[in-house]
N, C-alpha and C positions, 0 to 999 in steps of 0.2 A: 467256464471258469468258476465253477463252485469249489472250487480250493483254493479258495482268500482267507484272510481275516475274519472278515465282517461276517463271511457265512459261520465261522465256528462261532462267534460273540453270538450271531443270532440262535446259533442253534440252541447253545447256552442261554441264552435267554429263554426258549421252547420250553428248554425243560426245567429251568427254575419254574416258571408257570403252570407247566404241567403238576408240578408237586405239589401244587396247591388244593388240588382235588384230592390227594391221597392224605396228608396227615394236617391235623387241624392246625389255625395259628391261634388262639388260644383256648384255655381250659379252666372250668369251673369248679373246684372243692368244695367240700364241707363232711367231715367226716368220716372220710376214709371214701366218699362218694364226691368219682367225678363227671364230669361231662365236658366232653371234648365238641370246641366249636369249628366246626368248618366253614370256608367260602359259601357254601350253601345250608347253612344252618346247623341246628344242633344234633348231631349225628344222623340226622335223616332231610331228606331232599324239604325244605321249606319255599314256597314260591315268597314270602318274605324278603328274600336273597336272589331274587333273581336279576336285580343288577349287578351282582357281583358273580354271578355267572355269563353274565352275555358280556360284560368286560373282560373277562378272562378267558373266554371261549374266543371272543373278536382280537383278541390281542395276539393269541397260538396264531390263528387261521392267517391274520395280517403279517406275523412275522416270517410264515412260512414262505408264506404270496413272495416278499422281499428278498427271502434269500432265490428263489427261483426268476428273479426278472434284474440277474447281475449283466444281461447290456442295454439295461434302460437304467443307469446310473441317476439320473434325474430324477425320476421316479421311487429309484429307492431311497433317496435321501427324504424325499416328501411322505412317505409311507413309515419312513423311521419316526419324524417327526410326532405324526399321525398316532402311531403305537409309543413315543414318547407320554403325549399326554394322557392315551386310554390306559398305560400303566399307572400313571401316577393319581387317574380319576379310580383306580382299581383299589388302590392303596389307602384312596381316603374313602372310598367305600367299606372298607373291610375294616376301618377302627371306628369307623359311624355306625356299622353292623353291630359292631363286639360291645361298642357303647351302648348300644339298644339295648344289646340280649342281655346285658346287666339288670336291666329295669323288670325283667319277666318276672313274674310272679311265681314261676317256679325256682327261679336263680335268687331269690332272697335272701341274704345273709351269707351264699356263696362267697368264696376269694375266688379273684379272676387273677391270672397269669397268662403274660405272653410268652407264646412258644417259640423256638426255636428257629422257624421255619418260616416266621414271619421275617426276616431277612432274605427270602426268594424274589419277593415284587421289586424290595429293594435294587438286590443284585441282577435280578433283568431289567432292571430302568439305567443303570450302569452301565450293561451289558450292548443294550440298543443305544444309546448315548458312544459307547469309541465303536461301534459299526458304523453309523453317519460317519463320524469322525474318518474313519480310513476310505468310508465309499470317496466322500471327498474329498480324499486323497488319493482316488484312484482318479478319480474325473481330471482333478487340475492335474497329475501325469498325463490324460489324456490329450487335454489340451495343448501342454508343452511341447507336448510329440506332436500334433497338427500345426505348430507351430513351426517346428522346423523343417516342415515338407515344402 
């Protein structure tokens, strides 16, 4: 039964997340010179960021887990959960990030801008948020139907 709801919400979810590795959420100016900041630093792999890599890598790999274990209902509602709040610890990883890399002494007197793209974490905290929602609403149908057996 991977033709629900909840599997497209998560999948969508997937790949909001996945986007995140490919175009920065926000960017540095000053002069016609910019620098574009990524989840894992400023355009090059920074171990700096590596909480905001292992939350974003743990968040794909748990959401996939989820859509694959649709008859253990229980469990995905607990796993939604789970990936609820490693989203939103992801979210506030990535503007405590963007906050730091302001203070670098190479970004001095830089304008900072947020991108575009920083609306992905958003939209897959949403995303997993009406997945729960309809899983438990497959469960309590479940229930109703053992009910009138």
């Amino acid at each position: 039964m991977i033709q629900r709801k909840q599997t497209v919400f998560l999948a969508l979810a997937v790949i909001f997340l996945l986007q995140l590795f490919i175009f920065p959420v926000y960017g540095f100016e000053k002069d016609g010179q910019s620098f574009p900041f990524y989840i894992y630093g400023l355009g090059t792999l920074n171990p700096d960021y590596f909480a905001t890599i292992v939350l974003n890598i743990f968040s794909i790999f748990l959401l996939l887990g989820v859509i694959f274990l649709y008859k253990k209902r229980k469990q995905q509602m607990l796993l939604c959960k789970i990936a609820t709040l490693l989203i939103a610890g992801l979210i506030v990883a990535i503007f405590y990030f963007a906050e730091k890399a302001k203070s670098l002494p190479e970004l001095v007197g830089y304008t900072s801008e947020i991108r575009p793209i920083l609306v992905a974490p958003l939209a897959a905290l949403v995303m997993v948020i009406l997945a729960n929602t309809f899983i438990k609403k497959d469960e309590e149908l479940v229930r109703s139907a053992d009910r009138l057996r």
